[in-house]
MIRO-923175 format. One record per residue (C-alpha): chain; residue in three letters; z, x, y. Coordinates in nm, 3 decimals, always signed. Last residue first. Layout:
% MIRO-923175
+------+------+---------+---------+---------+
: unit : code :      zz :      xx :      yy :
+------+------+---------+---------+---------+
:    A :  ALA :       Z :       X :       Y :
...
+------+------+---------+---------+---------+
END
This chain:
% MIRO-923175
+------+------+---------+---------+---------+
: unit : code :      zz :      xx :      yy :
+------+------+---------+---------+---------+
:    A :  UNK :  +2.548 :  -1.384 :  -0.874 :
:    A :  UNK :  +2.239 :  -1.255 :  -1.026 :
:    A :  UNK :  +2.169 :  -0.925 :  -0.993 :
:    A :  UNK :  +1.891 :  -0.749 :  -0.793 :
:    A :  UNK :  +1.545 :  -0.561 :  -0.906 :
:    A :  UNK :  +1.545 :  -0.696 :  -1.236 :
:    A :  UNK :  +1.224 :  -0.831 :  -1.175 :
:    A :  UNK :  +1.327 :  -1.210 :  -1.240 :
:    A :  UNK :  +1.636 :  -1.141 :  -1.050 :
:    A :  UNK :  +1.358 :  -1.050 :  -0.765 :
:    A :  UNK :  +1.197 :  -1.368 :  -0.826 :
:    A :  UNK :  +1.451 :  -1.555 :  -0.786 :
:    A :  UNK :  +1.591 :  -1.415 :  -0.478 :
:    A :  UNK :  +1.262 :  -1.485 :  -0.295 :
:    A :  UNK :  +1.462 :  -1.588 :  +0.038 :
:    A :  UNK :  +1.738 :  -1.378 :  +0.091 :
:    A :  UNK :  +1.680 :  -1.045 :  -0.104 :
:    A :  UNK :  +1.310 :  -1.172 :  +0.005 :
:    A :  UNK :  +1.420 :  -1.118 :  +0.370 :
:    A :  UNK :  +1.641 :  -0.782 :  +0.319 :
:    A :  UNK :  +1.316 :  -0.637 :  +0.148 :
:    A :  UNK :  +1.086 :  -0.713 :  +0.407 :
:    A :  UNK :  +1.372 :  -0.567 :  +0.649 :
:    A :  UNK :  +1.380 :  -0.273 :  +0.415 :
:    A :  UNK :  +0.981 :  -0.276 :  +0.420 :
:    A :  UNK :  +0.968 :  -0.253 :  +0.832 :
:    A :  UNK :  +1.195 :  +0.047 :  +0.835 :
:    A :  UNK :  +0.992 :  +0.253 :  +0.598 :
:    A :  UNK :  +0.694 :  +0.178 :  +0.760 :
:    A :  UNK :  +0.831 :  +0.269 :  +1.102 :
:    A :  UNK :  +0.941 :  +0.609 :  +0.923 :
:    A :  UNK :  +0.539 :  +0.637 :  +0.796 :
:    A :  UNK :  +0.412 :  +0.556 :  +1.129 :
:    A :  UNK :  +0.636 :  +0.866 :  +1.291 :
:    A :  UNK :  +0.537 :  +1.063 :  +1.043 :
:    A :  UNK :  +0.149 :  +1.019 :  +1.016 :
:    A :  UNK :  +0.037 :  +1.035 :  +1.414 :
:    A :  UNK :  +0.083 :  +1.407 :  +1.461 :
:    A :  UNK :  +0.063 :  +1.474 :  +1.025 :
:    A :  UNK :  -0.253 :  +1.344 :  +1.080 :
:    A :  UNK :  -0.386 :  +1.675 :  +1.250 :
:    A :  UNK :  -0.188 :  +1.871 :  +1.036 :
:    A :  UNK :  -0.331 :  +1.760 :  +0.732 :
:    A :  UNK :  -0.670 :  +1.795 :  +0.847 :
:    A :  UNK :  -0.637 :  +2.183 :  +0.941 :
:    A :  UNK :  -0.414 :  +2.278 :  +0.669 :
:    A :  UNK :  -0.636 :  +2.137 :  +0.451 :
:    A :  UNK :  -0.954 :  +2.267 :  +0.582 :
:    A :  UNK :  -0.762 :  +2.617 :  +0.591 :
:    A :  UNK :  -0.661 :  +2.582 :  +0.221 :
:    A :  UNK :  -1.018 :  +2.478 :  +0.141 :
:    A :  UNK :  -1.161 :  +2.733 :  +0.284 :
:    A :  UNK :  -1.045 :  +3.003 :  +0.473 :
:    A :  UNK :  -1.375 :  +3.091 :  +0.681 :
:    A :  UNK :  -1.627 :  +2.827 :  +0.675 :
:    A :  UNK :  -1.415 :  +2.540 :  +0.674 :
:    A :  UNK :  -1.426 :  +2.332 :  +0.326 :
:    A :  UNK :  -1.583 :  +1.976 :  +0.368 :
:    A :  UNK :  -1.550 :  +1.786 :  +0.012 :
:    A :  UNK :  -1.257 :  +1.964 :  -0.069 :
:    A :  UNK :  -1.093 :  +1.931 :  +0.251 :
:    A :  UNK :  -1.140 :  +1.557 :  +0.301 :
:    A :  UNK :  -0.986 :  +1.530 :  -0.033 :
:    A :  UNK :  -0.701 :  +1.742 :  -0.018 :
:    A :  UNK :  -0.624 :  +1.573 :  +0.337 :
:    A :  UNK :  -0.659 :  +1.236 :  +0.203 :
:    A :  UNK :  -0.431 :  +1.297 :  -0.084 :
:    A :  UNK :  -0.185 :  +1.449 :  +0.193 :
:    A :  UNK :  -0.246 :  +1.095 :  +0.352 :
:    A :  UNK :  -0.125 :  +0.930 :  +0.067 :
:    A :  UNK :  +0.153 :  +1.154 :  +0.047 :
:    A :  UNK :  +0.304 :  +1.072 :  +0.376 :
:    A :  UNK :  +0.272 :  +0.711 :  +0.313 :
:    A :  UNK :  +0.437 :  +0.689 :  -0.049 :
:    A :  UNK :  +0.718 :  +0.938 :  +0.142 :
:    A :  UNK :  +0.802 :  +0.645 :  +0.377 :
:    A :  UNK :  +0.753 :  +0.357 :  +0.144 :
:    A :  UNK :  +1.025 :  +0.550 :  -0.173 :
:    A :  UNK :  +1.210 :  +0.689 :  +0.091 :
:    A :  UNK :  +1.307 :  +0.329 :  +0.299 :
:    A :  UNK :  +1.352 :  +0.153 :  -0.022 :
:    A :  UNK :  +1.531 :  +0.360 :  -0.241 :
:    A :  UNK :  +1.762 :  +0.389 :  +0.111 :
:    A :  UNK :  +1.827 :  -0.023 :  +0.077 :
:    A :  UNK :  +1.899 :  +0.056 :  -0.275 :
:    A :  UNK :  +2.167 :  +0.282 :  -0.222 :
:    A :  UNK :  +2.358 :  +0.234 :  -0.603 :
:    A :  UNK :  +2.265 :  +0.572 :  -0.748 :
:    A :  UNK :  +2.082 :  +0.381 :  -0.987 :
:    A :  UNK :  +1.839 :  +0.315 :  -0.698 :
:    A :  UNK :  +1.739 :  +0.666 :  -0.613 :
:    A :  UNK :  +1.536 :  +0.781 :  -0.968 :
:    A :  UNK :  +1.338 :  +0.438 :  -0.972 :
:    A :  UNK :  +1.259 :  +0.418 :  -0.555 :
:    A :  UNK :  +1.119 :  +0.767 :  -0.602 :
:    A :  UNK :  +0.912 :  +0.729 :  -0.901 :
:    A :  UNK :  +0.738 :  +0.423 :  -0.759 :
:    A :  UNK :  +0.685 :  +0.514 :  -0.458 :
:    A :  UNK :  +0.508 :  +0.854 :  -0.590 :
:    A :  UNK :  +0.304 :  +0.634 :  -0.837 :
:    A :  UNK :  +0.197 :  +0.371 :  -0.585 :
:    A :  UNK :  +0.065 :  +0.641 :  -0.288 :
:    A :  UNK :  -0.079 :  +0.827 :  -0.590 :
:    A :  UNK :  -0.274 :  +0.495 :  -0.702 :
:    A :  UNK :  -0.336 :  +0.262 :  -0.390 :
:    A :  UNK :  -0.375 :  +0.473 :  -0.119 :
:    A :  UNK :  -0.512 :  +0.823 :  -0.186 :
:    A :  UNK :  -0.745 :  +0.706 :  -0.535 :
:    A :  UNK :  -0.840 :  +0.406 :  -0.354 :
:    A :  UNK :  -0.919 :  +0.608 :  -0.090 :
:    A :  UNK :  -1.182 :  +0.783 :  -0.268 :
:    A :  UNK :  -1.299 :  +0.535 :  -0.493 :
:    A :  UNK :  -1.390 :  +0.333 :  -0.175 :
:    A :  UNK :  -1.547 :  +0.593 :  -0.057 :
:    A :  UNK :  -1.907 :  +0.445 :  -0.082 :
:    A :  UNK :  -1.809 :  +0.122 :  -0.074 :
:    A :  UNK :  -1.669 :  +0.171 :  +0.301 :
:    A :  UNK :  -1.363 :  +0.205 :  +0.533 :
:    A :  UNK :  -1.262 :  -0.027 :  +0.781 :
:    A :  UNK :  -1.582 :  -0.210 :  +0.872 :
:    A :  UNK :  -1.358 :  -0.539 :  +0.878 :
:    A :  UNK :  -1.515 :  -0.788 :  +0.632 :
:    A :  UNK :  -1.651 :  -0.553 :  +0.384 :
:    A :  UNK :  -1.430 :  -0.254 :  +0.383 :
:    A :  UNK :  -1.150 :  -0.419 :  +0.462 :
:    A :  UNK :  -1.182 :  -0.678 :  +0.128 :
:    A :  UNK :  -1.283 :  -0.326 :  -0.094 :
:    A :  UNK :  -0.988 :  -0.167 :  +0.076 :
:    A :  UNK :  -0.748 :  -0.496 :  -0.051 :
:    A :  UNK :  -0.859 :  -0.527 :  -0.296 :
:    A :  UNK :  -0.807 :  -0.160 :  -0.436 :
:    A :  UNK :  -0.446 :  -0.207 :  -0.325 :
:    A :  UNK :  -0.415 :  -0.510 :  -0.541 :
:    A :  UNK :  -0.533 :  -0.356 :  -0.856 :
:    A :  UNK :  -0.367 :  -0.059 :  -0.796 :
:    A :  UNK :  -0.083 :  -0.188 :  -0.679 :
:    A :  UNK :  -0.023 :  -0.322 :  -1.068 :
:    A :  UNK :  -0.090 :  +0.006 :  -1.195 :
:    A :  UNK :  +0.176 :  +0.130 :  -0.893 :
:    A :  UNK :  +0.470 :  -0.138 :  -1.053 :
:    A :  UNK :  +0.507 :  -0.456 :  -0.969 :
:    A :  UNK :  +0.820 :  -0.494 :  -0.746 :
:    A :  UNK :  +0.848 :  -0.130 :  -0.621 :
:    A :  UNK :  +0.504 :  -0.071 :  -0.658 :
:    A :  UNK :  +0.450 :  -0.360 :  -0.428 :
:    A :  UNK :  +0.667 :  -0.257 :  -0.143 :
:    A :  UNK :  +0.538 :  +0.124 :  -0.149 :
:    A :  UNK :  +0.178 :  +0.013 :  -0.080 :
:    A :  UNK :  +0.192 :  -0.130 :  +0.302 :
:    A :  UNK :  -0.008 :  +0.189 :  +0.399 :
:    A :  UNK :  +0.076 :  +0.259 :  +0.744 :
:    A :  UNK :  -0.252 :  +0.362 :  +0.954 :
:    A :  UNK :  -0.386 :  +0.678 :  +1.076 :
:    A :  UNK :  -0.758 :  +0.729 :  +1.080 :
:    A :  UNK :  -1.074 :  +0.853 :  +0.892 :
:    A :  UNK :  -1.434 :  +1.045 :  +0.982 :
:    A :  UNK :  -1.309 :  +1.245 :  +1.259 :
:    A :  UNK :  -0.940 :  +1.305 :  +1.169 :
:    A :  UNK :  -0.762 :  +1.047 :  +1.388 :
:    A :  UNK :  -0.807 :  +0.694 :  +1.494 :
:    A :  UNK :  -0.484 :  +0.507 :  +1.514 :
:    A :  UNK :  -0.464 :  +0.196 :  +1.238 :
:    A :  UNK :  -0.317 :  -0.134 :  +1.203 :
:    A :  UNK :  -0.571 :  -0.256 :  +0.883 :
:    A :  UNK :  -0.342 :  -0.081 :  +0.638 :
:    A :  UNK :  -0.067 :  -0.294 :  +0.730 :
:    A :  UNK :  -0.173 :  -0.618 :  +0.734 :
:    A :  UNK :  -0.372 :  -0.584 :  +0.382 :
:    A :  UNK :  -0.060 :  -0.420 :  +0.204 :
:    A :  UNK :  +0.185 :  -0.705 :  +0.329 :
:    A :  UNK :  -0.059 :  -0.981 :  +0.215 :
:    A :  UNK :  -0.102 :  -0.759 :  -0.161 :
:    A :  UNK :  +0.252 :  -0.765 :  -0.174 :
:    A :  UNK :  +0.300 :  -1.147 :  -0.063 :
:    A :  UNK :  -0.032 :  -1.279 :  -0.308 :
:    A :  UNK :  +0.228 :  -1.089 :  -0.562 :
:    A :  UNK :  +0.533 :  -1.305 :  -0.457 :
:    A :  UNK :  +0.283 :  -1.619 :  -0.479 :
:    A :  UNK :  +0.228 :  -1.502 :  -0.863 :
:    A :  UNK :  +0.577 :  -1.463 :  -0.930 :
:    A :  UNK :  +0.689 :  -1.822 :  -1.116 :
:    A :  UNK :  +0.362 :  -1.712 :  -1.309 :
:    A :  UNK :  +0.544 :  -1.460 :  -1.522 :
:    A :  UNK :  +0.451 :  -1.365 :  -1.897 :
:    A :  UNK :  +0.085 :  -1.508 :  -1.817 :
:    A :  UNK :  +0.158 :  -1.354 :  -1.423 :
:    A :  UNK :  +0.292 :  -1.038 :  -1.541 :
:    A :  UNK :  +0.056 :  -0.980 :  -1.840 :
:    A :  UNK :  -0.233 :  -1.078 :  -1.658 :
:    A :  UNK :  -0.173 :  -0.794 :  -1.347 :
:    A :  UNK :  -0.036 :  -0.490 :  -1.629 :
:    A :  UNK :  -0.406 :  -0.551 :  -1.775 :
:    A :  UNK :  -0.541 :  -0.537 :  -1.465 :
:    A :  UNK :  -0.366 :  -0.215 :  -1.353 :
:    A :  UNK :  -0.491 :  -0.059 :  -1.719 :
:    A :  UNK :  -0.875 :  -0.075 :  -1.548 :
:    A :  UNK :  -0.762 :  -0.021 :  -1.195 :
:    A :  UNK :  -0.607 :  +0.297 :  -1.362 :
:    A :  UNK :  -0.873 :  +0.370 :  -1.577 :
:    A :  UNK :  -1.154 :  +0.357 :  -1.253 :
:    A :  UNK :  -0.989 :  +0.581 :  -1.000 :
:    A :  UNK :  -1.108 :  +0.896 :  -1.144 :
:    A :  UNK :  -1.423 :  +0.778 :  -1.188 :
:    A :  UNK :  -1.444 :  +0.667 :  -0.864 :
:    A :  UNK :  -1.297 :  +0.968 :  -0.700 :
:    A :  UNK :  -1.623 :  +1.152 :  -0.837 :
:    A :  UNK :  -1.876 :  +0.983 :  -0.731 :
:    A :  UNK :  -1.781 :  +0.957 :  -0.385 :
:    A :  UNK :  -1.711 :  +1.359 :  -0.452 :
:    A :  UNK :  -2.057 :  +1.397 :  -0.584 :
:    A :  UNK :  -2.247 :  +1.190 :  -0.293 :
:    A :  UNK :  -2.080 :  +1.405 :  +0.010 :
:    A :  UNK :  -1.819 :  +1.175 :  +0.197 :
:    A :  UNK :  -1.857 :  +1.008 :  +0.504 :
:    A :  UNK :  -2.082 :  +0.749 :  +0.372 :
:    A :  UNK :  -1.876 :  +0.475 :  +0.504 :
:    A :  UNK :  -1.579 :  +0.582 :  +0.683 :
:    A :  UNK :  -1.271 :  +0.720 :  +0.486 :
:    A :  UNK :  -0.977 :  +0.497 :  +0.618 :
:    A :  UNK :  -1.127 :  +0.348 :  +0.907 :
:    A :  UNK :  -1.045 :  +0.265 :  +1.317 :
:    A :  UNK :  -1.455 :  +0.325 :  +1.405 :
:    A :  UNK :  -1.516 :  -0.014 :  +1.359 :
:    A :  UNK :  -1.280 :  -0.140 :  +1.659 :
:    A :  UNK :  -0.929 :  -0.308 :  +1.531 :
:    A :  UNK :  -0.909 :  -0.674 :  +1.714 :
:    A :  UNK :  -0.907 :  -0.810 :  +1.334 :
:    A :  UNK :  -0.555 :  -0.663 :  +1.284 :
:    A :  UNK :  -0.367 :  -0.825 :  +1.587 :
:    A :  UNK :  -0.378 :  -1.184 :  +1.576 :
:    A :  UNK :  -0.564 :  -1.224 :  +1.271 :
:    A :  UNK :  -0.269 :  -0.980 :  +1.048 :
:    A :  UNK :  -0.026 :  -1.145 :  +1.215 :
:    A :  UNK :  -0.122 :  -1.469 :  +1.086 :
:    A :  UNK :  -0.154 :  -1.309 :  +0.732 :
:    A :  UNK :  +0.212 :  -1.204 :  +0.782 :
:    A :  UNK :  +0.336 :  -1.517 :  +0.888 :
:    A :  UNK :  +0.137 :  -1.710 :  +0.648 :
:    A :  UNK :  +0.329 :  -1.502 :  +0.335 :
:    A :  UNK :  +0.644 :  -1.561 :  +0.532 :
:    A :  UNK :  +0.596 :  -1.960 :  +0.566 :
:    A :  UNK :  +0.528 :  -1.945 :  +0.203 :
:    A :  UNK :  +0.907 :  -1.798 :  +0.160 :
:    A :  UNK :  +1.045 :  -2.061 :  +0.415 :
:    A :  UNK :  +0.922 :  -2.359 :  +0.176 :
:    A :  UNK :  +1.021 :  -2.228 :  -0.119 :
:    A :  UNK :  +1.342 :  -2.113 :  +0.008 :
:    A :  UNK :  +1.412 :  -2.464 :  +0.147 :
:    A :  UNK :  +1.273 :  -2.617 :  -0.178 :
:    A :  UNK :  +1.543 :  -2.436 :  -0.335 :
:    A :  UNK :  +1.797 :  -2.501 :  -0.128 :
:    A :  UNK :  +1.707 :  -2.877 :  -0.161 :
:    A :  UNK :  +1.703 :  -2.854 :  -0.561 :
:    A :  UNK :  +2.050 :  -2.680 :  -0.512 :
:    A :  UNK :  +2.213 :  -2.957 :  -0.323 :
:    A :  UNK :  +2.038 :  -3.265 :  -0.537 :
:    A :  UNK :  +2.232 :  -3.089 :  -0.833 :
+------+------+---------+---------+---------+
END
């Protein structure tokens, strides 16, 4: 009895150090990014499409709440593993490559959390976390903030979602993982593209030059980050399989032995 109480504390104990660790890392690397390292800069877009992208991302922060206080009033035993999502999202997001004039390359951090929570719940947190950039670290702005909400923390979410939920039956989890963060990242940025192209369509072609044009561009520094990001949330994954076991039996997301 003694035993397992010490284990537990132990895991406790090591999981907090992890959620430090990554906020540590996060002030040791992340806060050196210069202002110009954004996701859609600050009154970058035209007024209508700011406008717009808000009220498109508005009902699913709305409903992402509501899935937030359900989990942790059903749940509270998992509130520090969602301070870990949203720690994980924040980190990554802020390491970032400039790119298209106007917005950057980055990782996205996103497909972890919709895999535990759910993408409404990443919505929430994801939305946080630009709104947090935005006004602390220049990364970004209010202005778009609907904007790449709407590219980062809902479709990013959704399509991580979907894919870890149709591969894990088949009994790879570990490869769930790794698709489900790396595609979430590639289609964020295709979001982005669609966006940026809408709101500034080229003179001859378009929008489906535009697009072409911007999603190309990112698609230099987009694939290789979005593999890395892959990688980096199946060892993520491989330490709370160890460490936050608990809470991932809670989630249904492993067995119990």
């Amino acid at each position: 009895m003694l035993s397992n109480i010490s284990i537990s504390k132990r895991k406790s104990r090591l999981f907090n150090l992890g959620l430090m660790a990554f906020l540590s890392f996060y002030l040791i690397v992340g806060s050196d990014a210069k202002a110009h390292a954004m996701h859609i800069m600050e009154g970058f877009l035209p007024v209508g499409w700011a406008i717009f992208w808000y009220i498109i991302a508005l009902p699913f922060f709305i409903l992402g709440l509501r899935s937030l206080t359900r989990v942790t009033k059903e749940k509270p035993e998992l509130k520090l593993l969602i301070a870990l999502a949203g720690a994980f999202t924040f980190v990554l997001s802020a390491l970032k490559l400039p790119s298209v004039t106007g917005s950057c390359s980055h990782p996205t951090g996103t497909g972890l959390g919709a895999v535990l929570f759910g993408p409404l719940a990443m919505s929430v947190l994801g939305t946080l976390v630009l709104m947090f950039q935005a006004l602390l670290l220049a990364h970004g702005g209010l202005t778009t903030l609907g904007a790449n909400a709407f590219s980062m923390a809902i479709v990013g979410p959704i399509v991580a979602f979907c894919i870890y939920r149709s591969l894990a039956p088949t009994g790879n989890q570990k490869l769930a993982i790794f698709l489900a963060s790396a595609v979430a990242n590639l289609f964020t940025y295709i979001v982005t593209s669609i966006q940026l192209a809408l709101a500034f369509p080229a003179a001859t072609g378009g929008f489906m030059a535009s697009f072409i044009k911007f999603a190309g561009i990112f698609a230099v520094t987009q694939i290789p980050l979005a593999i890395s990001e892959g990688l980096l949330t199946v060892l993520v994954w491989n330490w709370l399989s160890s460490y936050g076991c608990q809470e991932l039996q809670m989630l249904n997301l492993i067995k119990a032995d």
